[in-house]
N, C-alpha and C positions, 0 to 999 in steps of 0.2 A: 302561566306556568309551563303550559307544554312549546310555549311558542322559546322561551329563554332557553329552556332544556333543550330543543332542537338547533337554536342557535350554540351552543355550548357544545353540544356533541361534534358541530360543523365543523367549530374553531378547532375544536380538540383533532379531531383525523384531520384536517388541514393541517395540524402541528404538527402531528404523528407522522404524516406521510412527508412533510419536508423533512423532517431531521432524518428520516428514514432515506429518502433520495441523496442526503446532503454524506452520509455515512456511507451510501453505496458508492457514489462519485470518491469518496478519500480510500478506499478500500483500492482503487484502480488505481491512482499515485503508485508510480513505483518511489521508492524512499531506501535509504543503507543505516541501519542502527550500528552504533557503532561501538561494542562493549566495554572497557576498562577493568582491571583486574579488582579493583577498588569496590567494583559492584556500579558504578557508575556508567550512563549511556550518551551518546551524541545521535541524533537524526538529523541526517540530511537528508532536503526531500530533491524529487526530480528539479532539475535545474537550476539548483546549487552549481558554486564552483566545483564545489567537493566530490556532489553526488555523480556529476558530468565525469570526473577521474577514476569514481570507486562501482561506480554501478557497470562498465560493462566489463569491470574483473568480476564481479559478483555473478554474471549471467554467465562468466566460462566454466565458474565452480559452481555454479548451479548444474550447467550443462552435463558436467563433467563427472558428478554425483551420480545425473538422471539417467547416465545413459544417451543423451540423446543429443541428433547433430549441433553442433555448433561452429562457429567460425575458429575456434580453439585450432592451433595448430598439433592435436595427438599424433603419436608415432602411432601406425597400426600394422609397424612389422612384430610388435611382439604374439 
């Protein structure tokens, strides 16, 4: 009894901690969702046709938002 239990609990954190590493890994993907007025959404993930077009406008109005430098070409005479 105590020997199954401790096989089970093994299997179990070895489950626990891959789907956990396998979530941290897709969390690091950069991806572009992409909304529709419909309520309806599209993801493209890195290295899509799509996401290669949409993702480093994404990064200049991220940029752009944050404050902080980017390759954006701002005016900074105002």
């Amino acid at each position: 009894m105590r020997r199954s239990f401790a096989v089970s609990s093994l299997l179990s954190g070895g489950l626990a901690a891959g789907l956990a590493y396998r979530a941290w890994l897709g969390w690091r993907r950069e991806r572009v969702d992409v909304y529709f007025d419909d309520g309806s959404f599209v993801t493209f993930l890195d290295g899509s046709g799509e996401a290669e077009r949409l993702l480093p406008l994404a990064r200049q109005v991220l940029a752009a938002v944050h404050k902080t430098p980017s390759e954006w070409p701002i005016d900074e005479r105002r």
